[in-house]
FIBA-6218 format. One record per residue (C-alpha): z, y, x. Coordinates in steps of 0.05 Angstrom, whole numbers, plus 32768, in hexadecimal, padded with zeros to 4 digits. Layout:
<rs>
ZYX/...
</rs>
This chain:
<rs>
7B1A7FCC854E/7B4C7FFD8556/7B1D80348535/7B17800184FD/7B657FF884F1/7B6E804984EB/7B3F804B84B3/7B59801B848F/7BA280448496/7B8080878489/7B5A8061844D/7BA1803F842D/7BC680858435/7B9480AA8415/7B96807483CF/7BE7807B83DE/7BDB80C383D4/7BA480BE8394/7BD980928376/7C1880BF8389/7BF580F6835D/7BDF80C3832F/7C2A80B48322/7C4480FA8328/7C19810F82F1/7C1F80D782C2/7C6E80E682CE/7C66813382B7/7C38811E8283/7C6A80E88268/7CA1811C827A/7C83815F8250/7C6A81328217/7CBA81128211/7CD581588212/7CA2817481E4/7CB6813881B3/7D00814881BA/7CF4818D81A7/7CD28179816E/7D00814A8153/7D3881758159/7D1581AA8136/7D0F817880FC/7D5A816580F7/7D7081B68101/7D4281BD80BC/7D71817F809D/7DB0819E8079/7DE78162805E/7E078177801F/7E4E814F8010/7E45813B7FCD/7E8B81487FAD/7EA281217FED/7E7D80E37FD6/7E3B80DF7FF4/7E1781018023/7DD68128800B/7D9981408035/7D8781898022/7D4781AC8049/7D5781EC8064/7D1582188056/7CFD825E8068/7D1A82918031/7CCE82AB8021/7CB08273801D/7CCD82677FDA/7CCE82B47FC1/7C9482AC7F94/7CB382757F6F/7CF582A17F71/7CD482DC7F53/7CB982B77F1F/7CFA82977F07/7D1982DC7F12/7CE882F37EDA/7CEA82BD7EAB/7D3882BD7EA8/7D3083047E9A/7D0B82F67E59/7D2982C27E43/7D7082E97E4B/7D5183257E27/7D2783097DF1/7D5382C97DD9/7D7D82DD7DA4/7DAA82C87D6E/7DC882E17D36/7E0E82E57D58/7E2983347D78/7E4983057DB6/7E1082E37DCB/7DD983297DC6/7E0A83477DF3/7E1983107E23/7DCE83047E29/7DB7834A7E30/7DF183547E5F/7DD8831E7E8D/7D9683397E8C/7DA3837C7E9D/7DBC83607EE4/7D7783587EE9/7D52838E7EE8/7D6483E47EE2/7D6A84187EB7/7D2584077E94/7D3683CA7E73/7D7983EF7E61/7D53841E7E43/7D2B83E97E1A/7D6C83D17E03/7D8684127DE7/7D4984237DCA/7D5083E37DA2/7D9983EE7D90/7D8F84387D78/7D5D841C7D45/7D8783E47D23/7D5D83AB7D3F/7D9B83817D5F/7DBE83947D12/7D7F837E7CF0/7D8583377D1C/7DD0832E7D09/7DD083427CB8/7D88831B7CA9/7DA082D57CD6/7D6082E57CFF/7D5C82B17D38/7D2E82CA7D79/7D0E829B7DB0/7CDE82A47DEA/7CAC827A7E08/7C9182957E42/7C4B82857E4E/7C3B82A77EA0/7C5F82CD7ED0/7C2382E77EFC/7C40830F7F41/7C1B83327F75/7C3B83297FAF/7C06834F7FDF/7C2B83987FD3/7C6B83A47FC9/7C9383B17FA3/7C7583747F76/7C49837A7F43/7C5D834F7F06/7C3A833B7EC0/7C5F83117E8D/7C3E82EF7E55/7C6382CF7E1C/7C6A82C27DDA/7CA782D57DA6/7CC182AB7D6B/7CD982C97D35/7D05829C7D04/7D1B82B47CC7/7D3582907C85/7CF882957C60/7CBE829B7C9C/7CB0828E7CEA/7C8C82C77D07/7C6B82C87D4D/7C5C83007D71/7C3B830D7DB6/7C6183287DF4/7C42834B7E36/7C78836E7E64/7C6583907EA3/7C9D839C7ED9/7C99839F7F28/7CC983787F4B/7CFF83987F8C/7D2783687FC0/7D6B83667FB1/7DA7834C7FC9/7DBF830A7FA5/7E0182FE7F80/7E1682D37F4E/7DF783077F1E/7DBC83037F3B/7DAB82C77F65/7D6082D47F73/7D7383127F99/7D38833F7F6B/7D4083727F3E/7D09838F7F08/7CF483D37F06/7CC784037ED7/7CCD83C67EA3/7CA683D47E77/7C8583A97E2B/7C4083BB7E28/7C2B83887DEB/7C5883677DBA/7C3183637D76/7C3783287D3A/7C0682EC7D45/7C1582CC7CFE/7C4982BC7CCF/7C5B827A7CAE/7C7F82707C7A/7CB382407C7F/7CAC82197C48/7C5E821C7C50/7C7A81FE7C9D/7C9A81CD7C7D/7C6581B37C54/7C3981BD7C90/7C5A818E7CB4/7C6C81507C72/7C2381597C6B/7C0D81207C9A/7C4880F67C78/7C3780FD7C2E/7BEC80E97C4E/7C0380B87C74/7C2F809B7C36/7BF380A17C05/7BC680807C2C/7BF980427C30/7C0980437BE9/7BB980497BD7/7BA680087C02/7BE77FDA7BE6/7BCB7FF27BA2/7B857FD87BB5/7BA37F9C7BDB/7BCA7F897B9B/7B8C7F957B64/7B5C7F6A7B99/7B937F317B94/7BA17F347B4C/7B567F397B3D/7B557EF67B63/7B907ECE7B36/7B827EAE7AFB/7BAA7EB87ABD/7BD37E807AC4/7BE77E957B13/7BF37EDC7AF5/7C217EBE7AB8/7C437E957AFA/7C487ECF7B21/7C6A7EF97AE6/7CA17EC17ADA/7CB77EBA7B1D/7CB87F0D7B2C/7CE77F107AED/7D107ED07B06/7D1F7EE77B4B/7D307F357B36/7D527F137AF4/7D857EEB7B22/7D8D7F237B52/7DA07F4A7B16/7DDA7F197B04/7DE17F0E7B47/7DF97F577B56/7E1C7F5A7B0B/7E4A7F147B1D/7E537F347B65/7E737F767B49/7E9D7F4E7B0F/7EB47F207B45/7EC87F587B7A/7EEA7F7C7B40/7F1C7F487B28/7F2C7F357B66/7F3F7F797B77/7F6C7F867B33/7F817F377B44/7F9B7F4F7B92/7FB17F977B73/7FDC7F647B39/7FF47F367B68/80127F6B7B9B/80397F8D7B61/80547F3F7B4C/806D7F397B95/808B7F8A7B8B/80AD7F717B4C/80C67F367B6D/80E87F587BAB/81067F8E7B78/812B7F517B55/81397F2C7B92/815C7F7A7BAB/81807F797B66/819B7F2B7B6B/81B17F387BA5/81D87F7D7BA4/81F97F537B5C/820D7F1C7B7E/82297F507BB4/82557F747B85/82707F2F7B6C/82807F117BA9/82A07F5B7BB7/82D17F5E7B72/82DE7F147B7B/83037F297BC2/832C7F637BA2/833D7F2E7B6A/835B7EFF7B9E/83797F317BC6/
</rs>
């Protein structure tokens, strides 16, 4: 009995035990999986930025990691390049305030592009002929395996001019450095060995031939109206009889008849009333000119008969 009874006390302390580690490691587990999850959230909010909205409203920004965005960066670096040094208008101010913002953009190459081009009259040539220059800028392709970055642009150049529009094909070849970023130059790159390895005429329209171009699908558009109310019309008049025709006629020269005299009573009306306002308004300026003169007369009587009696 008693042998009994000690088992049964070794047998309960050892499922005491079992269940003390049972509890101990559900605990940790519960315990590392908490502090795991803290870490995780707090990760989350420390990539949350709040941006006071000109101390309105409260924004949420995403702070990210600088390169993951440098491709996209390098590519807008590029295009804002081209579109600085290509656009251009026939005003001196605006060539130079372009092609000054550009130049923050790359070195001495594109520099060297530029006074190329001034040396042989072409910024002249865009002023005196009222030459108007675009881009549109087609790829930006940039290998980013070795630096410094490889880059090829592919665009396309418009031409306008007072008689013509001329487009011309553009390739340009650079390799891009890190930089540090300013106002200037916000992407923090900067373009060197630029260099234009294509840039040849694609066709020439004229402008009027562009105009007609695009009326064309008007005037056919037009036409093709007129031609089916003229068929509509000749299907319906083959269908009336002479007498519906005769009918037809009468009332056509009725209705545009009385507009006619309509319009013609209108205008006679609107005319004599306004010579009858423009009549009446000098009859009341007439009147308050006599009514002025009565009564500075009777003034100067009323005026000598007090002298008299004095």
């Amino acid at each position: 009995m008693e042998f009994k009874s000690l088992k049964n006390i070794e047998t309960s302390f050892k499922q005491i035990r079992l269940f003390g580690i049972v509890f101990v490691v559900m605990c940790t587990l519960i315990t590392g999986y908490a502090v795991w999850n803290s870490y995780t959230f707090a990760e989350a909010q420390r990539q949350k930025i709040y941006v006071l909205d000109g101390g309105k409203s409260l924004m949420l920004a995403l702070s990210q990691d600088l390169s993951q965005n440098r491709p996209v960066e390098a590519r807008e670096h590029v295009k804002r390049f081209h579109e600085l040094f290509f656009t251009l208008s026939p005003d001196k101010n605006a060539i130079e305030s372009n092609i000054k913002r550009s130049l923050f953009l790359a070195d001495k190459s594109a520099f060297n592009y530029y006074r190329d081009l001034s040396e042989k009259g072409y910024y002249n040539r865009i002023i005196s002929g009222n030459i108007s220059q675009t881009i549109q800028i087609d790829s930006v392709s940039c290998n980013f395996d070795v630096y410094p970055y490889a880059v090829a642009t592919y665009a396309r150049q418009m031409i306008i001019r007072e008689s013509s529009m001329t487009e011309r094909s553009l390739v340009t070849r650079c390799r891009l450095l890190n930089a540090v970023r300013s106002d200037n130059n916000p992407h923090g790159f900067i373009m060197e060995n630029f260099e234009i390895t294509e840039n040849k005429d694609l066709n020439t329209i004229k402008r009027q031939a562009m105009i007609r171009k695009i009326l064309s699908p008007v005037n056919q558009a037009i036409t093709h109206v007129r031609d089916w109310a003229d068929e509509k019309l000749r299907h319906l008049c083959g269908r009336m009889t002479p007498e519906i025709r005769l009918a037809v006629i009468l009332l056509m020269l009725l209705f545009f008849g009385g507009l006619s005299i309509y319009f013609t009573v209108s205008s006679i009306y609107r005319i004599g009333k306004e010579d009858g306002e423009i009549l009446r308004i000098e009859h009341i300026r007439q009147l308050q000119l006599q009514g002025k003169d009565s009564t500075n007369i009777f003034n100067q009587s009323d005026n000598g008969r007090k002298r008299s009696e004095e």
